[in-house]
C-alpha positions as CSV (number, residue, x, y, z in Angstrom):
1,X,-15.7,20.0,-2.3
2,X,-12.6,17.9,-2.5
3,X,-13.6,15.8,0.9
4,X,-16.9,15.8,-0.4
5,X,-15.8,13.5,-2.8
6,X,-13.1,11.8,-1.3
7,X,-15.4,10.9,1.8
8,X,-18.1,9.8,-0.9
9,X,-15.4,7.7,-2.7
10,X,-14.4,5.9,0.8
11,X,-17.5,5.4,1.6
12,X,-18.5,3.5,-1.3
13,X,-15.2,1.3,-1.2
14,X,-15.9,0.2,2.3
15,X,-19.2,-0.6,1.5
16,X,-17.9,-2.5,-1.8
17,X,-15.0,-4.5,0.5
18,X,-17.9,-5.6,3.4
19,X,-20.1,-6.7,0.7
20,X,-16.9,-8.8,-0.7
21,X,-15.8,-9.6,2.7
22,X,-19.0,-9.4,5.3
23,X,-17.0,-10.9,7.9
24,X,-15.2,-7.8,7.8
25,X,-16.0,-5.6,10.4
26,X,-16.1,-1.7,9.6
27,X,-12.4,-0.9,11.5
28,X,-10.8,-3.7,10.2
29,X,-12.4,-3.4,6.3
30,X,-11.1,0.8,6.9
31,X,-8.0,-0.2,8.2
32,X,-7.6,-2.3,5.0
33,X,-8.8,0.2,2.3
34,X,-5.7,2.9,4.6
35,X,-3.4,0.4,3.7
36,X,-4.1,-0.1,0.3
37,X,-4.0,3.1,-0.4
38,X,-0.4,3.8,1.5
39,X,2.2,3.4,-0.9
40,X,4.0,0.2,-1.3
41,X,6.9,-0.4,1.0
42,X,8.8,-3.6,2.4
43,X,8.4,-2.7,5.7
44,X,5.1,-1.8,5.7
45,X,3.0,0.5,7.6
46,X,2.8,1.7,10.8
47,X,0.1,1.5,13.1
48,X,1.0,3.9,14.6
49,X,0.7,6.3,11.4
50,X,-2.3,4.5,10.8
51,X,-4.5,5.8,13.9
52,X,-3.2,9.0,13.3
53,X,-4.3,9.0,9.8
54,X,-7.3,7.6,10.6
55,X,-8.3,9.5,13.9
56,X,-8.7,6.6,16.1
57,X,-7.1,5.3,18.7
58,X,-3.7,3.5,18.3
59,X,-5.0,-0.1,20.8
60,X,-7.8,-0.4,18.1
61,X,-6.1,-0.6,15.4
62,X,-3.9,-2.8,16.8
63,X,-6.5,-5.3,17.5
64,X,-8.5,-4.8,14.4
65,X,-4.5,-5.7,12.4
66,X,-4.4,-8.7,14.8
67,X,-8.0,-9.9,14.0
68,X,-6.7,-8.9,9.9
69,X,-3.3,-11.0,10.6
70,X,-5.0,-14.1,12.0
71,X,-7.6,-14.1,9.0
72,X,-4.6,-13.4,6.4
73,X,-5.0,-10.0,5.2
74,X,-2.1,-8.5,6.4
75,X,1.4,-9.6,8.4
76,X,2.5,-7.3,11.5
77,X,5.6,-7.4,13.3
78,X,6.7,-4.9,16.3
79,X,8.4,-1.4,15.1
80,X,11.1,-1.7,16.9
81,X,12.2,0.0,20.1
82,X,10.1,1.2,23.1
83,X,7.1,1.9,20.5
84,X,4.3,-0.1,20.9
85,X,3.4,0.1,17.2
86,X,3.4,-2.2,14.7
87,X,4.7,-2.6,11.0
88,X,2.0,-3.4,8.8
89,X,1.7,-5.1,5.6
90,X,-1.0,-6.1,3.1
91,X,-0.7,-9.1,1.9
92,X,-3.9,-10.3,0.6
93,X,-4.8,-8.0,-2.7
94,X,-8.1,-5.8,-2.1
95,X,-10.4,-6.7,-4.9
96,X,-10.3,-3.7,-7.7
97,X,-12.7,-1.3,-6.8
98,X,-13.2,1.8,-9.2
């Protein structure tokens, strides 16, 4: 029952941020509301962590955080090493969405 209403609770956020935002598109608006809701570090978020979290694959996300980069949501930076993944961070608040 718990997913019930965490996957009802998702689902109206996104559909709150793309009514905010409609140039959002849905990976990039989920990919926002994932990093919202990651707690706050100075290094960010990994996309990496992010595909896993979100069940997608790792080169999507990592175009849908260069199409949020470009448009000022968040900044990304390589992780370092070998990994192709990326550190994440929000830097454009989400608006408050109960």
């Amino acid at each position: 029952m718990a997913e019930l209403a965490e996957g009802q609770h998702l689902q109206r956020a996104l559909t709150a941020l793309q009514a905010a935002y409609p140039e959002l598109d849905t990976l990039a608006a989920l990919v926002l509301l994932a990093l919202d809701a990651s707690p706050p570090s100075e290094k960010g978020v990994s996309s990496a962590l992010l595909a896993r979290h979100l069940d997608i694959e790792h080169a999507l996300i990592r175009r849908a955080c260069a199409t949020l980069e470009e448009a000022g949501w968040v900044h990304t930076q390589p992780a370092g090493g070998a990994s192709s993944a990326l550190r994440v961070v929000l830097i454009k608040p989400l608006l408050a969405m109960g």
